[in-house]
N, C-alpha and C positions, 0 to 999 in steps of 0.2 A: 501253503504257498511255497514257489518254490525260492531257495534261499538267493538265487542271483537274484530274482524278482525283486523279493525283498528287501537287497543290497541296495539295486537300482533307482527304486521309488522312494529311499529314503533319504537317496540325495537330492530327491526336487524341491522347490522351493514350497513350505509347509507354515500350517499355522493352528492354532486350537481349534475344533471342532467341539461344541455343546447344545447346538442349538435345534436338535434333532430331527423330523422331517421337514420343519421349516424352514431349515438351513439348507437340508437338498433342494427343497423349492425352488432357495435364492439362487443356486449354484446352477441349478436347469435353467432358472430363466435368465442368467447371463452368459450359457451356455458354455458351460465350464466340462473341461477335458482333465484328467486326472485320474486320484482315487479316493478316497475316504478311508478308513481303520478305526476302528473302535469295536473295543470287547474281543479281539482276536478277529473280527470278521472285516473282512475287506469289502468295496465295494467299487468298479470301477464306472466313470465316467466320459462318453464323447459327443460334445457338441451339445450338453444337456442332457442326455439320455444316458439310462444307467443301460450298462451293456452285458454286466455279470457284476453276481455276488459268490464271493466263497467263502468258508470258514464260516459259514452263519446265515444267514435271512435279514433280508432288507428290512422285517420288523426291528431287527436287534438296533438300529438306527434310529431309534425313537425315542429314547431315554438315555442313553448312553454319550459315552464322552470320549473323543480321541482327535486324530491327527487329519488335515485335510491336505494335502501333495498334488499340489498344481505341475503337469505333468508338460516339458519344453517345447513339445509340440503333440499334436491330438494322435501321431500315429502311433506313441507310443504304450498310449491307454488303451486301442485297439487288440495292440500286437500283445502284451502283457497279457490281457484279458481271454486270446484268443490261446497262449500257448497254460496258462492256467487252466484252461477249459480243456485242453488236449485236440490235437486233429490227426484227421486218418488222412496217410499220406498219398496222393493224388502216381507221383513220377517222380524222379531222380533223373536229374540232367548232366553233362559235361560240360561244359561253357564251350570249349573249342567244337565241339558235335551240333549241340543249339545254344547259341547264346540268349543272353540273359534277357535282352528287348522281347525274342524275335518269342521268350515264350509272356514275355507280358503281353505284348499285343492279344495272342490267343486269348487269355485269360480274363483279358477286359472288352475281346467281345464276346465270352460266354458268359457275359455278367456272372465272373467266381467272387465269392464271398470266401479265404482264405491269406494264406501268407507263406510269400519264398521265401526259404532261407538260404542265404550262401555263407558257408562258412565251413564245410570240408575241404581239406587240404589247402586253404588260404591263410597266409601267412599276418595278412595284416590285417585282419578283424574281421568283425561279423557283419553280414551284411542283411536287410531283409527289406521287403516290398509286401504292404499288407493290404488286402483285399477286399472290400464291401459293396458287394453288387457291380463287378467289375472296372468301380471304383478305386485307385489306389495313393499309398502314401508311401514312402523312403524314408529307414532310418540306417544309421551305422553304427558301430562301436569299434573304431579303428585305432590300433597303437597297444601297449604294453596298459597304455593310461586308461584304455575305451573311451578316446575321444569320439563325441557323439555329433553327428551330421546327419539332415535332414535334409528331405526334399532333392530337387534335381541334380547337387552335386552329391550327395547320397547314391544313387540312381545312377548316374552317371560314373560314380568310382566302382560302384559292384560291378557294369558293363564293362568295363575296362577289366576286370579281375579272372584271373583262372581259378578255375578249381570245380566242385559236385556242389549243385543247389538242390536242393528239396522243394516241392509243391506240396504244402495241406492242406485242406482242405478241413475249414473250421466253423462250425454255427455260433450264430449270435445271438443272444435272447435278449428281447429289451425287456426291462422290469417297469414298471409302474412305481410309482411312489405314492404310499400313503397319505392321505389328507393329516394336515398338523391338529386341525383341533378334534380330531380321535372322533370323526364320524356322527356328529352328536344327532344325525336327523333317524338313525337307527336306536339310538338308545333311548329317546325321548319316545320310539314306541310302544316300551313298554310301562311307562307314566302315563300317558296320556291319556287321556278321556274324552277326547275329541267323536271318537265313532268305533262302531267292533270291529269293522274291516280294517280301518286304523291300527288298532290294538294287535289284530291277530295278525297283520302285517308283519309289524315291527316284531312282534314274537318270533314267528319263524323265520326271518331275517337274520335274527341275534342268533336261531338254534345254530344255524344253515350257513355262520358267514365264516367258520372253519372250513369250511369245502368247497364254497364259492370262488370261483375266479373268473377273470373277467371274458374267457369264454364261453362258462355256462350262465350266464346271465339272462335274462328273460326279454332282454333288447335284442340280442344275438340269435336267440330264437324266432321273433319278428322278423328280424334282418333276414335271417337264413328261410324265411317261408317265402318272402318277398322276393329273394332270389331264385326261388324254386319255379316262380309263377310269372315272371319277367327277364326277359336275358340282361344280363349282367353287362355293362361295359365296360367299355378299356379304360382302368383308372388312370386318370393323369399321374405322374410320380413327381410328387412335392417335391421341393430341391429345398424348403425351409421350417418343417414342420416343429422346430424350436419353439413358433411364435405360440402355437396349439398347446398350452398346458395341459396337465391330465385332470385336474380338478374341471375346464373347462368343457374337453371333448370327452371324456367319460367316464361324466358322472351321472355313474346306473345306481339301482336301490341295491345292488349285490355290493357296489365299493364302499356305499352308507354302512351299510351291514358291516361290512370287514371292518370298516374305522369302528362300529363301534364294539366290539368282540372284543377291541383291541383294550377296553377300559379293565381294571381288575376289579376282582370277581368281590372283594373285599370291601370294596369302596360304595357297593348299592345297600340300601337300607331295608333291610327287614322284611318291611311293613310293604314297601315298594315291590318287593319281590313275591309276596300273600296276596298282595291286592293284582300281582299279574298272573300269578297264577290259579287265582280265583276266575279273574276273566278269560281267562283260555279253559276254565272247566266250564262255568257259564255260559260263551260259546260256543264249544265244543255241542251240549246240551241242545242249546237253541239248535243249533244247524242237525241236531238229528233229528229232535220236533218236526222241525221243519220239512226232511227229507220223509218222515213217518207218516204226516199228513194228507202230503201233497206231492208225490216223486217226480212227477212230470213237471209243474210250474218250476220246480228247483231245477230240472234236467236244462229247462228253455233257457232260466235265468242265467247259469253259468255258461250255457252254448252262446248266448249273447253277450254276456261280458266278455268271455273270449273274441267271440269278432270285433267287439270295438280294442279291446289289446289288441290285436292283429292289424284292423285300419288304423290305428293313433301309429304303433310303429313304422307301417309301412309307409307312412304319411309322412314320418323324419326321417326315416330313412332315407327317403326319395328327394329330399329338397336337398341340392347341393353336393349328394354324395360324401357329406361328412363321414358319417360313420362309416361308409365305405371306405372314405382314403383313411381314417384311422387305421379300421382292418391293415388296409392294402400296408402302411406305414408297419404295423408292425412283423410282415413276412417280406418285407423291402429286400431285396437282393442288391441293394445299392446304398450307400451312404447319403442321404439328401445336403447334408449341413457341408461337403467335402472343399463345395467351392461357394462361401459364404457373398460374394458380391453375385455370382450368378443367380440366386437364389433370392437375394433379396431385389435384385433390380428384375426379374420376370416373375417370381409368384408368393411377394412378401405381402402386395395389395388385396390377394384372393384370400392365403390364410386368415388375415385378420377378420375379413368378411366371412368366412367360413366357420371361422373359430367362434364369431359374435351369435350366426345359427347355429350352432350347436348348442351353446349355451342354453337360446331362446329353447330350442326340441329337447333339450337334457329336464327342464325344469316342466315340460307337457306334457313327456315320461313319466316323472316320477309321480305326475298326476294320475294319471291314468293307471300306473301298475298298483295305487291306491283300490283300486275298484277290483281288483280280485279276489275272489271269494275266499273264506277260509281255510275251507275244504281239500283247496288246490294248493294253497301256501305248507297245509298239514303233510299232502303228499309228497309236496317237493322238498319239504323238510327229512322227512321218511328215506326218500330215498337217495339223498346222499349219505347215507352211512351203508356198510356192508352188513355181510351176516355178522360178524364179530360187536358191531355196534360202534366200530370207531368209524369217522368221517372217512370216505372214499380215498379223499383230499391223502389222509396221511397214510394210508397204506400205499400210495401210487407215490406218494415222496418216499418212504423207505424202500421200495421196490427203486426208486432212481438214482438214492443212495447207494443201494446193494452193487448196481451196475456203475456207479461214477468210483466208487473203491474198486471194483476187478477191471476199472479201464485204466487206473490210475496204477497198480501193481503190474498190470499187462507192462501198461511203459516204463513204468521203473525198473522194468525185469531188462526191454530193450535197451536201456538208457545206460545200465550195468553192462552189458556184453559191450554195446559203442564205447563205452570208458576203459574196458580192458581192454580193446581192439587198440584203443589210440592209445592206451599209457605203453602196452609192445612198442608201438610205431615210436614214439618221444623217447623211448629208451635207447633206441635204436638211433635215433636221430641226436641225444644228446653223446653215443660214445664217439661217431661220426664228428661232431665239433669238438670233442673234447682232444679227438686226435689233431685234428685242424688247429687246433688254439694253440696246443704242446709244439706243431710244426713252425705255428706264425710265431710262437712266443723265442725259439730258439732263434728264426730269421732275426726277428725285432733283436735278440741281443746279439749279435754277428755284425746287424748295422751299428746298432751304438759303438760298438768294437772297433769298426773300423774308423768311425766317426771321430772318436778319442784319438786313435793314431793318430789319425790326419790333421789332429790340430781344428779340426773345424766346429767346436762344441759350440764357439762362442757365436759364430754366422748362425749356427740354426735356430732362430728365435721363433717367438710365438708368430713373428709374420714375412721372414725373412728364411726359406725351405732352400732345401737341396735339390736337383732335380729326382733323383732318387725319394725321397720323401712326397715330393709332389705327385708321382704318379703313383707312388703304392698307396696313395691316400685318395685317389680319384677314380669312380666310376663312370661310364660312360651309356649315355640309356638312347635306341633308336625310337623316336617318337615321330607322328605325325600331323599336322596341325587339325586334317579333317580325316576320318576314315570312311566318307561319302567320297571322296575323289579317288587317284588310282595310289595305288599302297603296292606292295612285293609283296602283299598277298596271292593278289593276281596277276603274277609275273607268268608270261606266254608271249604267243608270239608277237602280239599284237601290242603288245606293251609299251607304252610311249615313256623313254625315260625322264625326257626332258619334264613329264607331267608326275613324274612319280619322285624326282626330286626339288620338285617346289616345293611339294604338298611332305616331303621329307626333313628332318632337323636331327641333329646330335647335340642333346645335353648332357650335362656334366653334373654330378654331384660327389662335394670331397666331404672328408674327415676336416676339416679347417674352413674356418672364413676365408671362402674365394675373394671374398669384396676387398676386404685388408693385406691378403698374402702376396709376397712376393718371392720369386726364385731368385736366388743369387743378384738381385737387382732389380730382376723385371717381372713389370705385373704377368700376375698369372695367368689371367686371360692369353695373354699374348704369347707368352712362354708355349702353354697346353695346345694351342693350335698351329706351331710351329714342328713341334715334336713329330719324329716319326712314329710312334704309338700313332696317335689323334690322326696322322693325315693317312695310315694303314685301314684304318675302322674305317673313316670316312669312303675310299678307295672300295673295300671288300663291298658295301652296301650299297653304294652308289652307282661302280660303273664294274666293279665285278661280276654281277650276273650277266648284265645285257653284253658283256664280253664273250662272257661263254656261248650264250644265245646264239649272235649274231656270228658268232665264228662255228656255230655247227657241233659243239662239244658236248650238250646236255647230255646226251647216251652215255660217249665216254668218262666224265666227270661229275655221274648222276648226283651221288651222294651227297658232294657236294653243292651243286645248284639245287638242290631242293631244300639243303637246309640252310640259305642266305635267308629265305625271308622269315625263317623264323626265327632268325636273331633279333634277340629283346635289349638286351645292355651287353657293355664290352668290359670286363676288370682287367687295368694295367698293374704289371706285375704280381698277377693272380696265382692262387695254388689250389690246383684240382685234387678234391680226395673221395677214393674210391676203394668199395669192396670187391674182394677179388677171391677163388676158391683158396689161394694162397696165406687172407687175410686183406688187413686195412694199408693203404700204401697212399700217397701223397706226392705230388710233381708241383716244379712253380714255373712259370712259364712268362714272356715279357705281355703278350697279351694274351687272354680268355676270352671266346665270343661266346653265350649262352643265350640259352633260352628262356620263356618267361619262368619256366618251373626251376632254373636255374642249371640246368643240363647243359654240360661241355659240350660244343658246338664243332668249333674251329681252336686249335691252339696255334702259338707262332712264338719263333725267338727273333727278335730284331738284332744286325749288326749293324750301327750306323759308323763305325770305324772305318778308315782307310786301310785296314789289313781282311783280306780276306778270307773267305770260311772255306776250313779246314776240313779233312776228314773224319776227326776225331770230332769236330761238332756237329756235323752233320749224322754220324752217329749216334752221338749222346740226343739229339733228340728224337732220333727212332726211338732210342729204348724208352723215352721216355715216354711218347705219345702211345708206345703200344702196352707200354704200364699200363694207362691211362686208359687203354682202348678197352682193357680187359675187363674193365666193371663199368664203361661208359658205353651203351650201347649207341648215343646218340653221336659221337664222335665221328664228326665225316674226315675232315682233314687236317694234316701236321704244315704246317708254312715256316719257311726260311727265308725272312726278310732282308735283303745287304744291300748298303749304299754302295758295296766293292764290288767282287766277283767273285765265282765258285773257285778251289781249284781241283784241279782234275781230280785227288784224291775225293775229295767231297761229290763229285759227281757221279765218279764210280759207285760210290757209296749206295748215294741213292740209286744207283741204277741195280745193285744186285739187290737190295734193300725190295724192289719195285717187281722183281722177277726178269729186268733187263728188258723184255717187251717184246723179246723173238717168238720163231715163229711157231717154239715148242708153248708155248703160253696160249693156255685154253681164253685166260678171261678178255671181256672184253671193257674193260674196266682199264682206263689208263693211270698211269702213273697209279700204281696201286699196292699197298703192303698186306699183305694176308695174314691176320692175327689170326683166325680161325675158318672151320670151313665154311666159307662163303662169305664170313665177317671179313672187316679191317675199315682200313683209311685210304684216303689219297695224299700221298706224298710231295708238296706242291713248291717250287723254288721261285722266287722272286727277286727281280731287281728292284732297287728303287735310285731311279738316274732322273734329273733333271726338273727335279719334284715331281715325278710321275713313274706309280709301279706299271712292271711291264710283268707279266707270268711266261716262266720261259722253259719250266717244267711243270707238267706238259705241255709243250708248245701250243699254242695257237693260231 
């Protein structure tokens, strides 16, 4: 098993296990979702149904003693089961290319029996959707903690999520569960003295119940001749076949056999075993007398026993289609139990009535497979074993074994390269923050620094901030209340904005209780949407695009109208850090616009002073944006925000900075800095007069 598995299952809610397949009984017919363990072997279960065993054989269940792990909800026992089992991987998706829904739909109308997983390059847990007969469930494991979520907000947070999902593609086997009182209608034939057919029944039952399973069965054989000679119809698919025990719908002379194979070999007496193996020479005898005789009357006798086995089968078979939807239930490409009130308010009346016939035909069965001959029980005993002499049965299980080890090395081999591919990437990703931390940790002691000057240690309490503190402790995230209505997804020409900012909102999350904090007095709600930070974002996303739109600039200021709508959150007093062929280099800026993958977007420095910007600052944040530019390829534009004005030194700036826009100027890219060839930014200046920004490089 594999070790997270194992982690995981051992937090569910658990209890003693001893009571061995009479205890699976009880768990099927209260339709229990989970797993079982005992003797090293696992066993999982959903909605009653065993769905896989590993580490061992669902016999090992039978005398043994362990743990029973009631699992939080049933998709769990599914999904476990199915990545134990291993699946072959179907496609590899992008979420931004096809999203997460638009491939579940597909897959729930190709009735898939499998499971997504999202969890490449997602930061904030694993996501998955699992599959049976295009039936599906939602689980997560989101957080450092792997808080776990289920069902539609499950579902609905992986849709929301970027990152590469997998499709596998996994088969399910339902097991059967053995009878608890170990078969006794197989073992009592080779006591009994009721009749020879009787006796040599039950003999080669007991030889034969090692290789018997419940598709070679001699019911299945009826069933499948019935089929040959009558078209087949469209079976209904149960939506509740929980109510259908297996002791009820089938029970063949093959399952008797197996329960009783199952007894040890130590515990029969002697005498009981002289006295059966006398009468399988005794009969053996008689039946060649017999055949020596008279060959023809023998030839008639068993051509006749065989046709009434073939009409008694086809005769149950036929009533009701039980043992059909048995069949049909066990290659179901659908989960029936998934939606238990649909299930039982349309087809919980029929099972019961179906279940009560099969019982009545299971018991006219076992009548009847009484009445065959010897001769034919010898053969069929005969020929399940190979040339070797061992049953069929166990050279096709060590043949299944051979292949479940080199499928299971196969993926542990790809499972090794994925793990070194990602421990590069974390490595790489941990020196990236480590520089990050080194940068914020010098900031953070520069602010206390100055904080101590100032005298103001004693104001900044646990709820009483700085405005300075307030923002570098607050994120800002662009959401939407529907993404069925219009978004800056679909920003064109046609774009209504007044519809695109209903359906628009800007949340905030801080390092501190918003609820309790206040800035130098005033609550923070009010403080934060007073700020020019907060009313800049609000501004760039709301009425900045359809500015550019409507004024005719798309071409000119591509870079950046294209990359507004994929602003995801904004960080106030953020610090970009990037690699560069130079090395690791880091800028801090008064706001950050990025994207969902967290990619620098837009930078900006805010003046909200009555002194106006300078040349000297309008350069320092050239240098820095094209720092910046140089390992961000996503970076469209630098912004200078002032509630004052430029002065000409600062203008000039930007204008040689831009390539000045004459007429020796190939591009057609306005207001533009050229970091490289054909790279850069646009260089963009801003007023903000009379609580409303105005863009005034490049004019509009």
């Amino acid at each position: 098993m594999q070790a997270h598995t194992v982690e995981r299952v051992e937090s569910w809610d658990s209890r003693p296990f001893s009571g061995g397949f009479r205890e699976l009984q009880e768990l099927a017919d209260r339709e229990f979702s989970g797993a079982v363990v005992a003797d090293d072997a696992w066993l999982f279960m959903l909605n009653g149904r065993v769905i896989g065993v590993f580490e061992g054989a669902v016999e090992a269940f039978g005398d043994a003693s362990g743990t029973v792990y009631e699992a939080p909800h049933p998709s769990l026992a599914l999904l476990f089961s199915m990545q134990e089992r291993g699946g072959e991987t179907q496609a590899k998706y992008y979420t931004n290319d096809t999203p997460l829904s638009e491939a579940a739909d597909t897959l729930e109308d190709a009735n898939f029996t499998g499971y997504i997983e999202l969890s490449e390059n997602v930061l904030s847990g694993d996501y998955y959707v699992v599959y049976y007969g295009g039936r599906s469930m939602s689980a997560a494991f989101v957080g450092a903690s792997e808080e776990l979520i289920t069902g539609d907000e499950a579902f609905e947070r992986a849709d929301d999520e970027v990152g590469v999902y997998e499709v596998k593609k996994s088969p399910v086997n339902v097991t059967e569960i053995p009878e608890p009182d170990g078969g006794s209608a197989a073992a009592a034939g080779g006591s009994s003295a009721d009749t020879k057919s009787d006796a040599a029944s039950g003999a080669t039952a007991a030889a034969g119940a090692s290789a018997s399973t419940p598709d070679d069965s001699a019911d299945d054989e009826a069933s499948d001749a019935q089929s040959e000679s009558e078209p087949e119809p469209e079976p209904a698919e149960p939506d509740e076949p929980a109510d259908e025990t297996p002791s009820e719908s089938t029970a063949t002379p093959e399952r008797a056999a197996a329960s009783g194979q199952s007894e040890p070999a130590d515990a029969r007496d002697d005498t009981a075993e002289e006295s059966e193996s006398s009468n399988e020479r005794a009969e053996t005898a008689a039946a060649s007398a017999d055949a020596d005789e008279d060959p023809q009357p023998r030839k008639r006798a068993a051509e006749s026993e065989e046709t009434m086995d073939a009409e008694a089968a086809a005769q149950a078979a036929g009533e009701e289609g039980v043992f059909d939807q048995e069949e049909e239930w066990r290659n179901a490409r659908s989960v029936p139990t998934l939606d238990p009130e649909k299930s039982e308010s349309t087809d919980g009346g029929a099972t019961r009535k179906q279940s009560a016939a099969a019982s009545k035909r299971a018991k006219q069965r076992k009548q009847t497979s009484k009445s065959t001959s010897s001769k034919q029980q010898s053969q069929s005993s005969s020929s399940s074993k190979g040339k070797s002499g061992k049953p069929r049965s166990t050279v096709e299980k060590l043949k299944r074994a051979v292949k479940q080890r080199d499928a299971k090395l196969e993926e542990a081999s790809e499972r090794i390269d994925d793990l070194e591919s990602e421990r590069s990437e974390l490595r790489e990703r941990v020196e990236t923050l480590e520089a990050e931390r080194d940068e914020l940790q010098a900031r953070a002691e520069d602010l206390e620094a100055k904080l101590e000057a100032a005298g103001g240690a004693d104001a900044a309490s646990e709820t009483d901030l700085t405005p300075e503190a307030a923002l570098s402790g607050t994120n800002l995230f662009v959401r939407y209340d529907s993404k069925g209505k219009p978004t800056l997804d679909d920003l064109g020409p046609d774009t209504d904005p007044s519809a695109v900012n209903q359906n628009l909102r800007i949340d905030h999350h801080t390092q501190f209780d918003a609820a309790e904090a206040t800035v130098d007095g005033e609550a923070y709600e009010s403080f934060l949407e007073s700020t020019a930070a907060y009313r800049f974002v609000s501004w760039a996303v709301r009425e900045l695009p359809f500015e550019v739109r409507d004024a005719g600039h798309t071409n000119g200021i591509a870079d950046l109208y294209e990359a507004l709508p994929d602003v995801d959150r904004a960080e106030l007093d953020g610090t970009v850090a990037v690699d560069t062929e130079e090395g690791s280099t880091s800028r801090t800026f008064d706001v950050v616009l990025r994207d969902r993958m967290g990619d620098p977007l837009v930078v900006a420095e805010l003046n909200a002073e009555r002194e106006p910007v300078t040349g000297e600052e309008m350069g320092a944040l050239v240098d820095d944006a094209t720092a910046v530019r140089e390992g961000a390829d996503e970076l469209s534009a630098a912004m200078y925000v002032t509630a004052s004005f430029f002065e000409p030194a600062a203008l000039e700036t930007a204008s040689e900075e831009t390539g000045g826009g004459g007429f020796l100027s190939r591009s057609d890219k306005e207001s533009f800095v050229n970091v490289g060839r054909k790279s850069g930014y646009h260089l963009c200046l801003v007023e903000d007069r009379n609580d409303a920004f105005h863009l005034t490089v490049p004019e509009l």
